[in-house]
N, C-alpha and C positions, 0 to 999 in steps of 0.2 A: 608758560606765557608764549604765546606764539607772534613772531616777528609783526608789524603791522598790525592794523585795527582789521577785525574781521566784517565783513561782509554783511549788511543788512536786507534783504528782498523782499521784507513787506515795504511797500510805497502809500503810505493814506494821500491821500488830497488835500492841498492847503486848504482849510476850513476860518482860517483868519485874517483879517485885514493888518491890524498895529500889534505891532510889537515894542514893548516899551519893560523898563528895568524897576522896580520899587526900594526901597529900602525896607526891613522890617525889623521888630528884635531879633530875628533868628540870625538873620542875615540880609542877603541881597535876592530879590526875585526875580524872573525873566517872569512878564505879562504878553499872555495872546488874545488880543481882544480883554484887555482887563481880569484873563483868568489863566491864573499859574499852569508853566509847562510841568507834565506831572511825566515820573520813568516809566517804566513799562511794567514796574511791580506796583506804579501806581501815588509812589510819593513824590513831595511837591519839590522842584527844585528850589534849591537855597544854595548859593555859597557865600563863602566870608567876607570878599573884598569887592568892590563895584568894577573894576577893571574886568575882572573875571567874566561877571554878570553881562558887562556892554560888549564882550568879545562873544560870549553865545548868544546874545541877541540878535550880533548880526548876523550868524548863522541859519538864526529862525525867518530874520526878515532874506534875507537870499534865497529862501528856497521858492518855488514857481509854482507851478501845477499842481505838483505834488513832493512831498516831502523827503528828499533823502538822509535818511535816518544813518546808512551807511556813510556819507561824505561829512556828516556834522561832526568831527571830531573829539571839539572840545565839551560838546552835551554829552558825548557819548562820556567821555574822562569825569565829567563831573557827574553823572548818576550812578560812578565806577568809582568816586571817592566820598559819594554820601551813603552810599547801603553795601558794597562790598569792602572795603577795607576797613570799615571800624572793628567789623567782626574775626577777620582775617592778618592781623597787622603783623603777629608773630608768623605766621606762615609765608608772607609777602617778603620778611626781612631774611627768613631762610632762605627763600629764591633768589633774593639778590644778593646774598653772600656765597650760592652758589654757582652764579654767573661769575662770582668775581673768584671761584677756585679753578674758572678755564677760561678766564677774560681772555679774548681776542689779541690785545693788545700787547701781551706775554707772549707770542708767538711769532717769529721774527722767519721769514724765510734762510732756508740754507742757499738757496739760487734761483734765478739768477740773482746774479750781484748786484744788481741796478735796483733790483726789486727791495733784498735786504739793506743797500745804501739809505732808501728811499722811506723803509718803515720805519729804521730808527732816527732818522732826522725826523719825522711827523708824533712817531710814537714816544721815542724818547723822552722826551720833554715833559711831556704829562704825566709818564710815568715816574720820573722824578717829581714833580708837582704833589703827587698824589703822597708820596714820601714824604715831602718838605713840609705841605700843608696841612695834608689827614694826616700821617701815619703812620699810611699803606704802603707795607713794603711787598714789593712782589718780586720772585724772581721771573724772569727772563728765559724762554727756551727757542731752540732754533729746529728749524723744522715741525714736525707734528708728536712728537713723544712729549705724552700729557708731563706737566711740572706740577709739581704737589704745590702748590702754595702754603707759605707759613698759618699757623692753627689763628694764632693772633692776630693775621690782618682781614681773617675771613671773620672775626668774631667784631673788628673793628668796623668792618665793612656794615656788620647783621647793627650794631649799636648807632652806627652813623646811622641808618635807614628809622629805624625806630627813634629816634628823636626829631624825625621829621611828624608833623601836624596830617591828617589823612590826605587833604588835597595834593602839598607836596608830596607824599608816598606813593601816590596815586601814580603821581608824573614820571617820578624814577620810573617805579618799576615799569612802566612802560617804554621808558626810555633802555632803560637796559636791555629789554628783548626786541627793541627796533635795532639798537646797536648791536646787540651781542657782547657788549662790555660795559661791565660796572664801572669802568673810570670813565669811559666817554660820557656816562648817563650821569653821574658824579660833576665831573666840569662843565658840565651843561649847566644843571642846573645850580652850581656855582659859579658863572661866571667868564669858566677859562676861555667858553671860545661858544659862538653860535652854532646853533639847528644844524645848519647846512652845512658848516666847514666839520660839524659831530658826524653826520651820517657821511660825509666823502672822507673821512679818517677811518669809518668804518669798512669801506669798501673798497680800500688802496689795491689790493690784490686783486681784484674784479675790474678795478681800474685801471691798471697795469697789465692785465691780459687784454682787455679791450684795444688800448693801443697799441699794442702788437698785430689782433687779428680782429680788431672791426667790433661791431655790436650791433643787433640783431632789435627790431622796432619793439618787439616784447620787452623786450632787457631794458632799451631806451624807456618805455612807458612807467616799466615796472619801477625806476631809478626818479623819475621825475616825481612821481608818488609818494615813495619813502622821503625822498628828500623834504618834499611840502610837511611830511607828517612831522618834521624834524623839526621843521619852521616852526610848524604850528605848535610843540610841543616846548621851543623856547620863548611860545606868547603865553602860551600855559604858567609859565615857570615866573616871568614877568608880572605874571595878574595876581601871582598867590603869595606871593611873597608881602609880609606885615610891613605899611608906610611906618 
């Protein structure tokens, strides 16, 4: 799973005027001009809750000229949780239990001091969280020499993921390879803490050298991006969740 949503370069032409949301038995429909947005393999989108449905509409209706297929996110998430994860579910929960035996968040600087001060006042906390509420016990390493994590909280990790419904699986695991850490994708999308304060937990140490020596308009771009996608990934997580 690579960090961020990747890059789409076909552009078609908006071809539609109204975009509007249906109900049906399957689910909920995105209409273009009265005819279903279909993936790229070709099937109709559907998902479960209307929230969902009105958050990719407005997607469709935003776009101008021509379509970026690349900027649409949450379409892109949900024809990523109707035709790949149903097939893939056990493989998805591997992944994420294998984020979570080098989770980020287990790795505490040795120095400077300000920096390791600053991880465990941030990181701390969740990671007892993740104890207290899941389970998950992790240990703790300083510096870069990998820590084995215990057999059972990666197995708790793989069990928590699979009893997620395909939409919610969907979100994790993409939340996990934006982060780099199974707990911050974990208190996401339960609750602990917003998109934006997940992904600047995710980046302490990038952030911390930044304010040392400055940061560079690539860096800046590339940060304002991930962050959005973090946003947009806790509207995800809002829409799919059973009233």
């Amino acid at each position: 799973m690579a960090r961020g949503f990747h890059e789409v370069s076909d552009k078609p032409k908006r071809f539609y005027k109204v975009v509007d949301t249906v109900r049906e038995p399957e689910g909920f429909a995105v209409l273009l001009d009265a005819r279903s947005v279909r993936s790229p393999r070709g099937g109709r989108l559907l998902v479960p809750h209307e929230p969902l449905a009105q958050l990719i509409a407005k997607e469709w209706a935003a776009q101008t000229d021509v379509i970026e297929l690349g900027n649409m996110h949450l379409t892109r998430l949900a024809f990523t949780a109707m035709e790949a994860i149903p097939t893939a579910r056990e493989a998805i929960a591997d992944q994420i239990a294998d984020y979570a035996g080098s989770d980020l968040l287990c790795y505490f600087a040795e120095a400077p001091s300000e920096l390791a001060v600053r991880e465990l006042a941030h990181w701390g906390p969740l990671l007892d969280r993740a104890e207290t509420e899941l389970g998950l016990k992790f240990l703790r390493a300083s510096g870069i020499v990998h820590a084995t994590q215990p057999a059972e909280t990666l197995e708790r990790v793989r069990d928590l993921a699979l009893e997620l419904d395909d939409f919610n699986l969907a979100g994790l695991a993409f939340g996990v390879s934006l982060f780099g850490s199974t707990i911050l994708a974990l208190g996401l999308h339960r609750g602990w803490l917003d998109g934006a304060s997940a992904y600047d937990l995710s980046r302490l140490d990038e952030a911390f050298q930044e304010e040392k020596w400055g940061i560079d308009a690539e860096a800046a771009e590339r940060t304002v991006r991930l962050r959005q996608e973090a946003v947009l990934l806790e509207q995800w997580f809002a829409a799919v969740k059973p009233v």
